[in-house]
N, C-alpha and C positions, 0 to 999 in steps of 0.2 A: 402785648406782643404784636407787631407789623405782621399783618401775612404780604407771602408773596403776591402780586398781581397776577404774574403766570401760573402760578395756581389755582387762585383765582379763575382768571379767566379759562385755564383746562377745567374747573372742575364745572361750572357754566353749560362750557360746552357740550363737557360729557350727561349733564342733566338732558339740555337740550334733544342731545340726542338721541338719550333713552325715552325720552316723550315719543320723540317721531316715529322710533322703531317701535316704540307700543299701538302708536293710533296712526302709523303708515296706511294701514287700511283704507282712513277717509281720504288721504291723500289720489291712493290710488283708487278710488272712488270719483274724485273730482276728472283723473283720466276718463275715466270711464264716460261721465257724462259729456267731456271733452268730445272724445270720439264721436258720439251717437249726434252731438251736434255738429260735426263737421259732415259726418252722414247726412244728417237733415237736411244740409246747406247743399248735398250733391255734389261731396268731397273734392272741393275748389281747389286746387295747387298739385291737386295728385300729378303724379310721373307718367306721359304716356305708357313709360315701360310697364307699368305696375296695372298689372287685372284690377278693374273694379269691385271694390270691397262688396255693392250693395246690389250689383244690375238685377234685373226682374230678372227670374229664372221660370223658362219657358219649356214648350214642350210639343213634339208635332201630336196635335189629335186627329188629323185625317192626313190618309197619305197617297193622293191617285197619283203616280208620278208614272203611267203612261202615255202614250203620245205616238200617234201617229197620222196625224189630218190637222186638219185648218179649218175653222168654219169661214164665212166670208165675214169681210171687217166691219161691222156695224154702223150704219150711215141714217144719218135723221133727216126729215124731210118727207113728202106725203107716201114716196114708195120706202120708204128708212125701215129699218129694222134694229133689233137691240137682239143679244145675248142674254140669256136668263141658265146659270145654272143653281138646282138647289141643294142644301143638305142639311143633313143632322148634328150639330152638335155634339159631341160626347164630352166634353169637360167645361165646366164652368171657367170664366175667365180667358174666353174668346180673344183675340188680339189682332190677327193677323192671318192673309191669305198672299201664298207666294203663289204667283203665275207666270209660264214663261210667255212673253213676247214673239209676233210673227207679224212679217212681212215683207212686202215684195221689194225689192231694193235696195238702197243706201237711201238715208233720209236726205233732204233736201234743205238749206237755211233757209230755203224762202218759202217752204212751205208751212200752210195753218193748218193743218191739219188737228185735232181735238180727241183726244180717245177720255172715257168715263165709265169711274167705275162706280156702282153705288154699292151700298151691303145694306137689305132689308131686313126686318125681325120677323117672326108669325103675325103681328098684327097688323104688317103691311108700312111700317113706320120707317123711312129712312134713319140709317144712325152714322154713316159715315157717305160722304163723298168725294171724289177726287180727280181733278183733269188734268190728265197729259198731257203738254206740248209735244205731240209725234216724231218735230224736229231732233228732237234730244235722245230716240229709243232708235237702238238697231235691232236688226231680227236674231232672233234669241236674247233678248234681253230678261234676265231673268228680273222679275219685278216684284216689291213685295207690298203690297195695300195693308197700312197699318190704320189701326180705328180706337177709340175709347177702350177698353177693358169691358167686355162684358159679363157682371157680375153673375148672372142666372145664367149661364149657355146651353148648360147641360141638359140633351132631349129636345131643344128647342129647333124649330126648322128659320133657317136660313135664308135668303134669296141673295146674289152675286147677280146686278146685271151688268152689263157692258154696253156701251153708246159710244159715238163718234157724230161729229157735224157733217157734212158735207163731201170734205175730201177726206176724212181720216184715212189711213192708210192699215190702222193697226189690229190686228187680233191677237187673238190668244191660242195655244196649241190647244189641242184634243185627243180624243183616241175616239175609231167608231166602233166598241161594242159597248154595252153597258155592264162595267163593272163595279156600280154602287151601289146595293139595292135602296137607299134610302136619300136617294136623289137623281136626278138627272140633267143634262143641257137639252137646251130649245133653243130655236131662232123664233121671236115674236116681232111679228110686224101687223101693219095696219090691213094691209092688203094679202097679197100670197108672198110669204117668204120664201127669201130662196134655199134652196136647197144645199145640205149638206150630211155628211156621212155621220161628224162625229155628235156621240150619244153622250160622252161625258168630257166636263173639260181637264185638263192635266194641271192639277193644283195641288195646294198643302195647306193645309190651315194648322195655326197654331196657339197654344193656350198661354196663359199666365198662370200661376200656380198661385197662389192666394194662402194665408196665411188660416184662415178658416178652411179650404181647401186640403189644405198639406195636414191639418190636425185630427180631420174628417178621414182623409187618407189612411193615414196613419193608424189610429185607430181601429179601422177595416182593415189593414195587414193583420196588427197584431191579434183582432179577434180573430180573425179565415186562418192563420198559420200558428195559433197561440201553442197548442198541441206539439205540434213539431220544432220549435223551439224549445219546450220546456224538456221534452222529449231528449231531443241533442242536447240539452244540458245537464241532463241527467245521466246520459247514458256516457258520452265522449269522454268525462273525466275518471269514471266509476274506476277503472282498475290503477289509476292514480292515486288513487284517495285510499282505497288500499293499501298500496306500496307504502306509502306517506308514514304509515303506520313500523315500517322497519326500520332499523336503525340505520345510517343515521340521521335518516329525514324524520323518526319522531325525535324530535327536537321542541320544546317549551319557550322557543326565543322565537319563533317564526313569527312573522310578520302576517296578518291574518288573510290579506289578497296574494299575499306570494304565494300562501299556502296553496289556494284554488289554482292561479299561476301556472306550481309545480303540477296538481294532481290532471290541470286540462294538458296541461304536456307531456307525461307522462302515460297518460290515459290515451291522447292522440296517437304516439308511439309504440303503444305497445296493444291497441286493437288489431294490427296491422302482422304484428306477429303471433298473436292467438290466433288469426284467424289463419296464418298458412301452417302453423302448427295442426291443426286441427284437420288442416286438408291433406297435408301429410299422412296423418294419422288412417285417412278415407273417410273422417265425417265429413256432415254436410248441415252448411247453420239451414234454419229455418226460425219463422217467427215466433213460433212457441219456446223454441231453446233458449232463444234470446232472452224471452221474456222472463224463462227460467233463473238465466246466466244474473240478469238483471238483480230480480229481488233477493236470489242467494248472495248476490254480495252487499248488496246494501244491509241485508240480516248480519253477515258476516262483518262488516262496522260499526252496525248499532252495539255489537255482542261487546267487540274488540273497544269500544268508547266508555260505553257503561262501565265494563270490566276493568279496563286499566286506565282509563281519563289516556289514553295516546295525544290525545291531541285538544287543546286548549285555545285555538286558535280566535275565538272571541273575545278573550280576556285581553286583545290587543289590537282592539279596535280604536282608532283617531277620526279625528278628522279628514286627516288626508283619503282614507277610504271611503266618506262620502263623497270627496271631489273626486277621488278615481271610478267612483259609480256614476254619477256625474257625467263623469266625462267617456265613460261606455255606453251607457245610456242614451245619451244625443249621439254618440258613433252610428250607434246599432238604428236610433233612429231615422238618420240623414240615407243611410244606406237602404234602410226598407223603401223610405219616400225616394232612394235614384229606381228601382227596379217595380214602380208603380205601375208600370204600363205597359211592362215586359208579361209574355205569353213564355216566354223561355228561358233561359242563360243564352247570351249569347256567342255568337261567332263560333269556330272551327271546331276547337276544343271543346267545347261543351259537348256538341254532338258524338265524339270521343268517348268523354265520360258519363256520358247515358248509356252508351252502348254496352260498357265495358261493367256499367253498375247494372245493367239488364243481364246479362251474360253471369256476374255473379249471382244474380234474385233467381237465375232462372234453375240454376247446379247449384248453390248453398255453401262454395267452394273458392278460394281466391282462383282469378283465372290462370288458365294455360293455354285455353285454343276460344274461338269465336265459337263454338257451335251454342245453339244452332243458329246466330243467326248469322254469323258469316260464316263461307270454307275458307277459313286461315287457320292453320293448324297451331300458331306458333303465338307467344306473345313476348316481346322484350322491353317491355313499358313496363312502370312501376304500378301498385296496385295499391297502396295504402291508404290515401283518401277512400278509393272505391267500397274498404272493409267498411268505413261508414256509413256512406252513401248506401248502401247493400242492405247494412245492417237495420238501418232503421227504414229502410224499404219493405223487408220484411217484417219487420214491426208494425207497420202501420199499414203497407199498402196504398201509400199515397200514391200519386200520378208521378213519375220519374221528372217531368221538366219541373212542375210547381217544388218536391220537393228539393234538385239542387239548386234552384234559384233560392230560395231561404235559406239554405244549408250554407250557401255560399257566403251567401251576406253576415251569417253569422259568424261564420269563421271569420271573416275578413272584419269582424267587429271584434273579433276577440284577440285578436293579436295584440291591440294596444297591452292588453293584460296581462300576458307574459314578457311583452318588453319591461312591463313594471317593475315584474319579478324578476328578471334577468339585472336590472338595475340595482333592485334593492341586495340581492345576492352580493352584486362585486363591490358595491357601496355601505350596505347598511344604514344607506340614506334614502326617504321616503324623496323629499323635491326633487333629486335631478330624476328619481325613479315618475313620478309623477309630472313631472316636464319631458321625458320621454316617450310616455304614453299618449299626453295632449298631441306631440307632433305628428305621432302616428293615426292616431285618431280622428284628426280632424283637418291641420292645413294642410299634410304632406298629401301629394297625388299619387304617392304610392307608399300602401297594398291598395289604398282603395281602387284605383282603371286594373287591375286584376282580375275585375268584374268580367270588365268591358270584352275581355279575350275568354273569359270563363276555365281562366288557370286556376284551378280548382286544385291542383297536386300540388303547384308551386307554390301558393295559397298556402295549403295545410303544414307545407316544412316549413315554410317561414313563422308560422305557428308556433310550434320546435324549436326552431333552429336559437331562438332568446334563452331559453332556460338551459341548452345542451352547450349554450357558449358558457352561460355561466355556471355548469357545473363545470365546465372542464376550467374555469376560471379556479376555481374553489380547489379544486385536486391540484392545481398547479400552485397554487397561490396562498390557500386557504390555509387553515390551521390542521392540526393533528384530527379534529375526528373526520376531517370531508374524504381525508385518503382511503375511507373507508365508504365511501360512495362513490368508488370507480365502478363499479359494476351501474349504476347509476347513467353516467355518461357513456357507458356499452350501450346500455339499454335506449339513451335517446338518441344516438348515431344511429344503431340499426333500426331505427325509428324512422328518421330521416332518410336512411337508404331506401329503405320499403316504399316512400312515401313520395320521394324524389332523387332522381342519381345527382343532378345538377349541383341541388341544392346540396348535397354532402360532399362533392367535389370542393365546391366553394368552403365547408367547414373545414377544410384538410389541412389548408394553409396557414388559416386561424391555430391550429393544436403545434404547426412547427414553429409561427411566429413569438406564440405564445412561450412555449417550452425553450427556446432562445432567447428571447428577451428577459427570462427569469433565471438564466444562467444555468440551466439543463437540470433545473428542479423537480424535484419527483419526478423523476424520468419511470423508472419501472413500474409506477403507477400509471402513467399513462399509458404506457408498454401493455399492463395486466389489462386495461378497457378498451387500448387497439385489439388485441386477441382475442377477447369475450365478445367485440364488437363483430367481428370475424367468423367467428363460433357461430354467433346468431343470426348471419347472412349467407353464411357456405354455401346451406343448400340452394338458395337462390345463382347463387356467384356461379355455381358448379353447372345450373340448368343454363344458367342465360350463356353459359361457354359451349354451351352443343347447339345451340339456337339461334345462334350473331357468330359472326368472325367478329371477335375484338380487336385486332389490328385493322383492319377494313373498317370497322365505324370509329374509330380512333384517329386514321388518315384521310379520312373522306371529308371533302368542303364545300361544301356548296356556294358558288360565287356571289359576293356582297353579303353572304351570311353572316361576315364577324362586325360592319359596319359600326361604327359608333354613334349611339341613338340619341345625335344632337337635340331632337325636338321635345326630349323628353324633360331635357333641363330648363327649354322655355315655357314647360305647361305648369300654369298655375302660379306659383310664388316660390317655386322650388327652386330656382335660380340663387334667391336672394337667399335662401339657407343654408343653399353653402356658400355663396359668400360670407355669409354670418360665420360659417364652421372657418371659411379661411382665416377673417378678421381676427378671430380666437384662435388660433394659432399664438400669437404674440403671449397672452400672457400663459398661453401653453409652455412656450419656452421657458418664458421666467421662474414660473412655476421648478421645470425642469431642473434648470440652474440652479434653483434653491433646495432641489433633492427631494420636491415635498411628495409624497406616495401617491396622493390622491391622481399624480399623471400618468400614472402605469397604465390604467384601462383607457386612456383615451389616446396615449402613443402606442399602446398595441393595436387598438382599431386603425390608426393612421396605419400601423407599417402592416397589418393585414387589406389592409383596402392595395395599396399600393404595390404589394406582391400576386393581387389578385390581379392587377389592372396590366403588370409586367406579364405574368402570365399567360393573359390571354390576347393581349394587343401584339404577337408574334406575325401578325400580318403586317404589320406598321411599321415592327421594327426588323424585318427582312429573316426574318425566325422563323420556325414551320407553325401552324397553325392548325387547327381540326376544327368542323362543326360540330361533335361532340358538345363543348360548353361552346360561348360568344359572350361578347360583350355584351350583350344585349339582354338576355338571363340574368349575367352578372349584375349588372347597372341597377335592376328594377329590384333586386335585393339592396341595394346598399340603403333606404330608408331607416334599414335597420342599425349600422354603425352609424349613421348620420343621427337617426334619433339619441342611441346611447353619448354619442360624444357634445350634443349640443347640452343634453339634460346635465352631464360633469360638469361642462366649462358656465352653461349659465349661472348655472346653480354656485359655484365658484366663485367667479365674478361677482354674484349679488352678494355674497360672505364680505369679499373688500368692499362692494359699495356701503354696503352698511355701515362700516366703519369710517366713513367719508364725513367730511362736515356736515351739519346739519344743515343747510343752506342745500347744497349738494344732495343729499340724500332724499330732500320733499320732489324734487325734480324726478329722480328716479322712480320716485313711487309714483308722479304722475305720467312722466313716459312710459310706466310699467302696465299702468291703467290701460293708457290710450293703443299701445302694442296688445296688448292681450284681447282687448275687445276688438281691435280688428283685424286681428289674425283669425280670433272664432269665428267673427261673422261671413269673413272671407271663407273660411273652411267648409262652414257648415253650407253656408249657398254653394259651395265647389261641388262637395261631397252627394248633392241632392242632384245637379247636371253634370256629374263622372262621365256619363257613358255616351262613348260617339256611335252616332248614331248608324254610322254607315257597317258598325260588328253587325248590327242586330237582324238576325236572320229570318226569324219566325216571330211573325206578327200575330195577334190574337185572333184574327181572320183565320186563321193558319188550324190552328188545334183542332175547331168544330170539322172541317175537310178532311183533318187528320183522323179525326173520332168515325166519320163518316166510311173513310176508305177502307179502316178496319173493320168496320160491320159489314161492309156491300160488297169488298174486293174479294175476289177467289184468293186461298191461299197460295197459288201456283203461280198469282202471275206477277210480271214482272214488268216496273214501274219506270219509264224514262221520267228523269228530274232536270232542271235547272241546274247550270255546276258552271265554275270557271276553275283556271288555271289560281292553285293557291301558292303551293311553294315545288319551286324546283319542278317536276315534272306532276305533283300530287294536285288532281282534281278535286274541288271539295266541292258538297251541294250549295247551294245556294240562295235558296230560300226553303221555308217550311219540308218542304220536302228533304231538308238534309235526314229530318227526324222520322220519319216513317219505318227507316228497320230498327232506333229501339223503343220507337213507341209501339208495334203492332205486334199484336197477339193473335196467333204465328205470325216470326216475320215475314216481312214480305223481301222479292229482291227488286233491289232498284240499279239504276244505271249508275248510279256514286254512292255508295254506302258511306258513312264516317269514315275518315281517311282512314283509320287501321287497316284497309284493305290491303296497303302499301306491304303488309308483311307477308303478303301472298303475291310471287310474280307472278303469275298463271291470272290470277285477277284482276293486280294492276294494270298489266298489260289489259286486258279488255276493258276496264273501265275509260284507260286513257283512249285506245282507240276509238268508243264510240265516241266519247266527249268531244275527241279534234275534229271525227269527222260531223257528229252534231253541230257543231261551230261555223262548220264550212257549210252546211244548211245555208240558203240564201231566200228558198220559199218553202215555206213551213205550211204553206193552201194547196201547194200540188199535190195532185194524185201519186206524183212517183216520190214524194216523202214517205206516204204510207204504208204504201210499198213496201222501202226503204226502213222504216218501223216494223216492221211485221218478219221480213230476212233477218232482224237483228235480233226478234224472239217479242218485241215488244208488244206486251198488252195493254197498258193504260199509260197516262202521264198525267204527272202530278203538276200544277202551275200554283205555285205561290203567292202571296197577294204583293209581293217584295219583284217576281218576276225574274230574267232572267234571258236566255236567246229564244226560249220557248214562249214564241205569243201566240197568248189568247186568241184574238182577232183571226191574225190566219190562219191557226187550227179550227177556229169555227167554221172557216169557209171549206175547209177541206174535205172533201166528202169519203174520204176515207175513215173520219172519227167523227164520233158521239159524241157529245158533252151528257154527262150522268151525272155532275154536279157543274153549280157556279152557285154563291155567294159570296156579295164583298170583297171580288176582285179575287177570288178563289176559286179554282178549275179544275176536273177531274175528266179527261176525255178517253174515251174506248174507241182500241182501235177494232175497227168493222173489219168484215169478213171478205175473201176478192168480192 
C-alpha cells in the first residue's frame, strides 16, 4: 500500500518538532552564549536608544562638593608651585575624580597654556597622568580624571597633584575650612608658596564595584541584617498563614508559592487592623506582647497542621518554584547591594516614616497625634506599613534608619511574589505567573526607584494590591467555592486602606471594570465585601471626617501637580515594554475574535489602566481635577497590570510559536536565549544603581553627629537645620539633620521637623517663616545673624555633610557661635551668649 507523501512529510515534521520542543533548552542555550559574546565584543550594533546591557556600575566614595575660594593656578618653573590634595580611600575599585574647573576669563585659541593632573598611590608611585589643553576648558568646567581601576583602594591614602607650565591659566575650586579629617589641600613649591585660604579642594571621587566586591558586600549585609530579615519573615506573614487555614483558602490544589503569596498578603493586611483594633480597645503593643502574639500563633498552626494536615502545600512543589526562588533571591540581592552605602532611606518621605514609626515605638498604639515629638494634634495619613515598622521595632530595638532601610528593600523584593500569586490565581498557570514575577523583579524600574523616594506606604499596598486583585478576580470570575472568600477580599481592601488611600482609590475602578466586563456577575457578592470592607474601616472613615474637610482636600490642586511623568518611561528599558505590551496588542485582538477566555484578564487590565488614566488626566481633558490622587502615583503603579498582561500574552504567544515549524521554532529558542540573558543582565546591573543620587539626604557622616548631638544636646534646645522649599509651600530638611526629631531620645525641636508638621497651622506657619527668612540670610559670619539666631529661640545648628544655605565656613567665623562638634564635613555649632 502507497502511503501518502503528505503524510509523510507531516508526520516528519511533527517528529521534528517534538525533538526541538524536548531539547529547546540547548537551543536556547546557544542564545545565551550568543549574548554573553556580544557582551564580550562590547555589544557592537546596539541602539543608541537602548541603555547599556553591561557598563561598569559605579558609585561616589567621597563627596566634598563645597566650594567657596580658588587657590592660585599652579605654574612650574623655579618660583612654580603645584597643588597637592590627599585622601582616604573607602572602597576598593578607585576609578575616577570629578573636579570643578576655575579661571579667569574666556580662554584664548592661541593660548598654550598646560594644566596636570597626576593621582599618586601611598607608595609615592604615579598611576595616572593627564594634560589639558587650557584652550578647550571654560571656568566652571566640571571635569572628570579618569585612571586604571584600582583593585586594592580601600584604606589606602591617595595624593591628587595638580601642575601647569608657564602660562597655565587653570585651577580647581576649593572651600577654606577643613572639612575632611583624613586629608587635606596644600600649595607646595620650591620656594615660599603663595598664599591661599582654601584648606580642601571641592571633588568627588568615585568607585567601580567589582564583582568580588558586590559578593563581599553582599555577604556583610546579609550577615549585619540577617536577624531582621528572618524576623520580618516570620512575623509579616503570621496572621496569613493562619487565615489560610479557613475555608475556603484551605484548599489541597494550592500551588505551593501562592500559598506564601496569599499568607505575606494577608498577613500585610491585616497587621494594620490588629493593631488599631487593639488601640481602640486602649491597649498598647510592646516587645514582650509581640513576642507573645508571635509564638502563640505559630503554636496555634503547628497544633492546627499536625491535627488536620490543613495544608499540604509541599506536596506541590516543581520546578518552576526553584526558578521563582531564583529569581527572588537575585531580587532581594541586587537591592541589598543598590542600598550599600546608604546611612539611611532616603529623601522626604523617609523622614516621615521614621517619625511616624518612632511615635508609634514610643505609645504601643497606631498614631493619632505627634506627641511627643511634634505639637500636631491630628494625623490624616495612613498608618499601616508603620504597624510593621513599629512592630518589629519593638521587637528588636533596632536603630529606626538601619531598620527601615532593610525593611524596605525587602518588601520591595517581595512583591515579585505576590504578583506570582495574583497570576497563578487568575490563570492557573505557573509561566505567565513566573514571567510576571521576573519583570517585576529585575528589568522593570519600578517598584524597585520606590526606594529612591523611600515610599514605604506605597511600597507595602502594591504588596497587596496582586493578591486583592485576584481575589476579587476569583469572586467575580471564579467558580462556586471563591464566593465564599468575599470576606477575604473585605479583608485585603481594608488592608490596602489602612496601608495607602491612593492605592485603594486606584483598586476601585478595577472592582467596577471588572464587574462589567463580566456582565454584572456576582454582583451581591461583591456588594457583601464592599460593606464588610466598610465595616472594617468606619472607624477610621468616621475620625479622618472630624480631622480633614474632605471636600477641601478632594478640590484642592496644587499647580503642575497632576503632570505626566514623561521621564519615567525613558528610564531604563521601560519604554520598550510597553512597546512590547502594545505590539501584543494584535494577537490580543485575534485572540478576542476567536472568543478564547484566556483574554479576559488581560482586556480588563487594558480597560482598567484606561479608566484610570480617563480619570485622572481631567486637567488635559478640560475636566476638574484634584491633588488628592495624580498621574504621577498612578503611573509608578502600573508595573503591576504591565507585568500581569506581558506574562498572559508572552506566555501565549510562545503556546503558537511552538507549534510553528521546526525550522522556526530553533530561532525562537535561540532569540529566547539571547532576550533573557540580556534583559537579566541589564536588570540586575540597573537594579544595583537604582538610586539617584541627588534623594539621598543623610550620608554616613551624618548618623555619628547624630549619635553625638543626642548625648551632648540639652533636651530643651532647639536646633536650626538645613531645608529647602520641597513642595508647594512644604519646607523639608535637607541633609542629616532632617532625622534628628525621630532619631533623638527626647526629642529634640528643630527648625523643619519631617514634613508632618504641615498638619499643624500654628507650626507650619513658623517653620516656613524662619526657612524664607533663613534663605534671605546673605552673611551667615555676621554678628547680627547670631543675633538674629538667638530672637528666634535658636540654640545649636545642625550642618550636614550634604550641606545646604547654612555654611560651615562662615559660621566658623562668626563670633557669635561655637563649634562643639566637626567631623568629615559634619557641624554642630552653639550659639554663645550676648
Amino acid at each position: 500500500m502507497l502511503r501518502d507523501p503528505r503524510a509523510t512529510q507531516h508526520t516528519s515534521h511533527m517528529t521534528a518538532l517534538a525533538h526541538i520542543q524536548k531539547r529547546g533548552w540547548l537551543f536556547a542555550l546557544v542564545g545565551v552564549l550568543a549574548a554573553l559574546l556580544w557582551l564580550w565584543a562590547g555589544e557592537p550594533a546596539r541602539p543608541s536608544t537602548l541603555s547599556p546591557v553591561m557598563a561598569p556600575i559605579t558609585a561616589v566614595d567621597i563627596n566634598q562638593g563645597r566650594l567657596n575660594a580658588v587657590p592660585p593656578s599652579p605654574r612650574s618653573g623655579p618660583d612654580g608651585w603645584r597643588i597637592r590634595q590627599d585622601f582616604v580611600a573607602g572602597h576598593n575599585g578607585l576609578r575616577e575624580i570629578e573636579l570643578i574647573l576655575a579661571r579667569n576669563g574666556e580662554p584664548d585659541a592661541d593660548e598654550d597654556g598646560r594644566f596636570t593632573l597626576t593621582l599618586f598611590d601611598d607608595a609615592g608611585n604615579a598611576i595616572s597622568q593627564r594634560a589639558l589643553f587650557t584652550r578647550n576648558f571654560r571656568h566652571n568646567h566640571t571635569y572628570t580624571f579618569s585612571f586604571p581601576v584600582q583593585i586594592a583602594s580601600a584604606g589606602r591614602r591617595y595624593v591628587l597633584e595638580l601642575s601647569g607650565n608657564e602660562t597655565n591659566p587653570l585651577t580647581v575650586w576649593g572651600y577654606d575650612l577643613d572639612v575632611m579629617g583624613s586629608g587635606q589641600a596644600v600649595v607646595v613649591a620650591e620656594g615660599e608658596p603663595p598664599g591661599t585660604a582654601v584648606q580642601d579642594l571641592r571633588f568627588i571621587t568615585r568607585y567601580q564595584l567589582l564583582p568580588t566586591e558586590a559578593i563581599s558586600t553582599l555577604a556583610s549585609q546579609v550577615w549585619r541584617n540577617g536577624v531582621i530579615i528572618l524576623l520580618a519573615l516570620l512575623f509579616i506573614p503570621l496572621p496569613g498563614v493562619l487565615l489560610l487555614q479557613l475555608p475556603p483558602l484551605r484548599w489541597r490544589a494550592w500551588d505551593g508559592m501562592a500559598w506564601w503569596g496569599t499568607a505575606l498578603a494577608l498577613g500585610t493586611a491585616v497587621w494594620p487592623l490588629i493593631w488599631y483594633v487593639f488601640t481602640l480597645l486602649g491597649g498598647h503593643f510592646a516587645g514582650w506582647l509581640l513576642w507573645v502574639m508571635v509564638i502563640g500563633c505559630l503554636s496555634v498552626y503547628v497544633f492546627l497542621y499536625l491535627r488536620f494536615h490543613a495544608s499540604r502545600i509541599m506536596h506541590h512543589a516543581s520546578p518552576h518554584h526553584l526558578l521563582l526562588l531564583l529569581i527572588l533571591t537575585a531580587g532581594f540581592a541586587v537591592r541589598l547591594l543598590a542600598v550599600r552605602d546608604l546611612a539611611a532611606p532616603p529623601w522626604v518621605d523617609a523622614g516621615r516614616h521614621a517619625l511616624i514609626t518612632a511615635v508609634m515605638v514610643a505609645n504601643g498604639q497606631t498614631i493619632s497625634d505627634y506627641a511627643p515629638y511634634l505639637p500636631v494634634d491630628r494625623f490624616p495619613y495612613h498608618f499601616g506599613f508603620h504597624t510593621i515598622s513599629a512592630s518589629l521595632a519593638l521587637m528588636t530595638g533596632w536603630p529606626l534608619e538601619r531598620l527601615l532601610l532593610v525593611l524596605g528593600q525587602l518588601l520591595n523584593a517581595l512583591v515579585p511574589l505576590t504578583v506570582y500569586t495574583a497570576v497563578w490565581l487568575m490563570t492557573r498557570r505557573r509561566n505567565p505567573a513566573i514571567l510576571a514575577a521576573f519583570f517585576v523583579a529585575i528589568p522593570f524600574f519600578f517598584p524597585a526607584y520606590y526606594a529612591t523616594w523611600g515610599r514605604f506606604t506605597q511600597l507595602t499596598a502594591m504588596l497587596v494590591m496582586p493578591v486583592l486583585l485576584a481575589f476579587t478576580w476569583l469572586l467575580v470570575r471564579g467558580g462556586a467555592r471563591w464566593k465564599r472568600g468575599w470576606w477575604v477580599v473585605a479583608l485585603l481592601a481594608a488592608g490596602v486602606f489602612y496601608i495607602h488611600f491612593r492605592v485603594f482609590l486606584f483598586y476601585v475602578p478595577f472592582v467596577a471594570v471588572l464587574w462589567l466586563w463580566s456582565w454584572g456577575r456576582h454582583g451581591r457578592w461583591l456588594l457583601l465585601s464592599g460593606l464588610l470592607a466598610i465595616l472594617f474601616t468606619l472607624p477610621r472613615l468616621l475620625t479622618l471626617t472630624t480631622i480633614t474637610e474632605p471636600v477641601q482636600a478632594i478640590s484642592y490642586n496644587l499647580p503642575n501637580y497632576n503632570e505626566f511623568p514623561r521621564s519615567y518611561i525613558n528610564s531604563g528599558w521601560d519604554r520598550w515594554f510597553i512597546w512590547l505590551a502594545g505590539f501584543l496588542l494584535l494577537p490580543l485582538l485575534i485572540g478576542l475574535l476567536r472568543r478564547r477566555r484566556w483574554t479576559a484578564l488581560p482586556v480588563a487590565l487594558l480597560l482598567w489602566v484606561g479608566l484610570l488614566f480617563l480619570l485622572l488626566a481631567g486637567e488635559y481633558l478640560g475636566l476638574p481635577s484634584t491633588s488628592l490622587v495624580n498621574l504621577n502615583s498612578m503611573y509608578i503603579t502600573l508595573f503591576l497590570p504591565l507585568a500581569i498582561f506581558l506574562g498572559v500574552m508572552l506566555e501565549q504567544v510562545w503556546r503558537w510559536l511552538r507549534q510553528s515549524h521546526w525550522v522556526l521554532l530553533v530561532w525562537v529558542y535561540v532569540a529566547a536565549g539571547v532576550l533573557v540573558t540580556a534583559v537579566t543582565l541589564f536588570g540586575l546591573r540597573q537594579q544595583i544603581g537604582i538610586f539617584n543620587p541627588d534623594t539621598i539626604l543623610v550620608r554616613p557622616a551624618d548618623l555619628p553627629a547624630l549619635a553625638w548631638l543626642d548625648e551632648n544636646v540639652p533636651a530643651d534646645a532647639k536646633i536650626a537645620v538645613n531645608s529647602w522649599k520641597w513642595l508647594g509651600e512644604t519646607w523639608a530638611g535637607g541633609d542629616g539633620g532632617a532625622w534628628i526629631v525621630p532619631l533623638n531620645q527626647p526629642p529634640r525641636t528643630t527648625t523643619t521637623p519631617p514634613a508632618d508638621y504641615i498638619y499643624s497651622p500654628a507650626l507650619a506657619q513658623e517653620v516656613r517663616a524662619f526657612n524664607e527668612a533663613a534663605t534671605a540670610v546673605t552673611d551667615w559670619a555676621a554678628a547680627d545673624t547670631a543675633v538674629w539666631l538667638r530672637e528666634q529661640g535658636i540654640t545649636h545648628l545642625f550642618v550636614g555633610q550634604r550641606g545646604g544655605f547654612l555654611d560651615p565656613a562662615a559660621l566658623h567665623r562668626n563670633p557669635g557661635l561655637r563649634v562643639i562638634y566637626a567631623a568629615d564635613g559634619v557641624f554642630v555649632f552653639e550659639v554663645v551668649g550676648d
